[in-house]
C-alpha atoms as one frame of an Amber mdcrd trajectory, in Angstrom:
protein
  -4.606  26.080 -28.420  -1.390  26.379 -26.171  -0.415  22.968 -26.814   2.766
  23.243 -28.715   3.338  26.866 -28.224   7.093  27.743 -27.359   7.718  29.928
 -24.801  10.772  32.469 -25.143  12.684  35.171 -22.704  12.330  38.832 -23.459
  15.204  41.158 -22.927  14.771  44.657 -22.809  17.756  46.888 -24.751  18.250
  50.658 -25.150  20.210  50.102 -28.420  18.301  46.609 -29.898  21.395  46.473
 -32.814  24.044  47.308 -30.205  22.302  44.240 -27.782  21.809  42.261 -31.360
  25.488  42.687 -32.316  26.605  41.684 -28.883  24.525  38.421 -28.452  25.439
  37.405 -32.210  29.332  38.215 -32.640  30.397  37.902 -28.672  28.160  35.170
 -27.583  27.123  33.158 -30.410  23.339  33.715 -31.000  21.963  33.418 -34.379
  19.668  36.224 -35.552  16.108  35.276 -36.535  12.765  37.380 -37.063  12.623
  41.197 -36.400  10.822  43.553 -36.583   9.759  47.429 -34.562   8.817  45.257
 -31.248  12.159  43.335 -31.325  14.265  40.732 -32.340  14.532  37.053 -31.951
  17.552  35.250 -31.813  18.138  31.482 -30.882  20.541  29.014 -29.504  19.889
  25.941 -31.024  16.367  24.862 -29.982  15.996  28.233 -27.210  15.404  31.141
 -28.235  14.535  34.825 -26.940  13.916  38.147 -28.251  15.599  41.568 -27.859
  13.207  44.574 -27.434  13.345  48.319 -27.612  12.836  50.245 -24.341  13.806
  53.573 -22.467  14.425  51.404 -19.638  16.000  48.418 -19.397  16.837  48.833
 -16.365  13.522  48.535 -13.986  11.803  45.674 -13.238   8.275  46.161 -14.727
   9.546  44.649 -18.553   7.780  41.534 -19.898   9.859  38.467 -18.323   8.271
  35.547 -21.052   6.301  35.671 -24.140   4.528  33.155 -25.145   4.175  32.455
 -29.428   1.177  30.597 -30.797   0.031  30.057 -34.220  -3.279  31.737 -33.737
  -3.207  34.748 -31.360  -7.176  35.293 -31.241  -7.858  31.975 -30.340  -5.098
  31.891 -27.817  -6.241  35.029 -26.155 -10.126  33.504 -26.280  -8.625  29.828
 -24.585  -6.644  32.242 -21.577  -9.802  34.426 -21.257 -11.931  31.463 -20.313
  -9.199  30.594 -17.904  -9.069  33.418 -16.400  -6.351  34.951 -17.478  -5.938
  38.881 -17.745  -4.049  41.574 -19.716  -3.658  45.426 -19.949  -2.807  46.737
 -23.877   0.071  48.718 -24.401   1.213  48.380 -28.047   1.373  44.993 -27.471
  -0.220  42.046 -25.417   0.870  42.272 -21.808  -0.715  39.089 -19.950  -0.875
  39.381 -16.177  -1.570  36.296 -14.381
């Protein structure tokens, strides 16, 4: 099921449109889906997505996310490797 997945960074922003406006107009990004957990913007075939938090500052922020066509089936083929996760609005795999 992970085969083909794309993996992208995850940066965490106070202001998401102040972060969004920054990585479009000063560094050349082009916007792509968003939505309350954040937005996604790529350069050419990279991409990674800007997310709302208090504190963008610490260390404890999700460092890669991982996007798959089918997210139960994903989360079934990581369970049966072993794979972990506390839920806090969102997936949070720990490895």
């Amino acid at each position: 099921m992970l085969e083909g997945a794309r993996v992208h960074t995850t940066l965490p922003a106070k202001d998401v449109e102040r972060a969004k406006v920054f990585y479009t107009k000063k560094v050349g990004a082009t916007p792509g889906e968003s939505g309350p957990g954040g937005t996604f913007l790529t350069f050419g075939e990279t991409r990674f997505v800007i997310y709302p938090t208090p504190n963008p500052n610490r260390g404890g922020h999700t460092q890669m996310g991982i996007s798959v066509k089918d997210v139960n089936a994903a989360v079934r083929e990581l369970r049966g490797r072993g794979v972990t996760w506390n839920t806090i609005g969102i997936i949070q795999l720990s490895l």
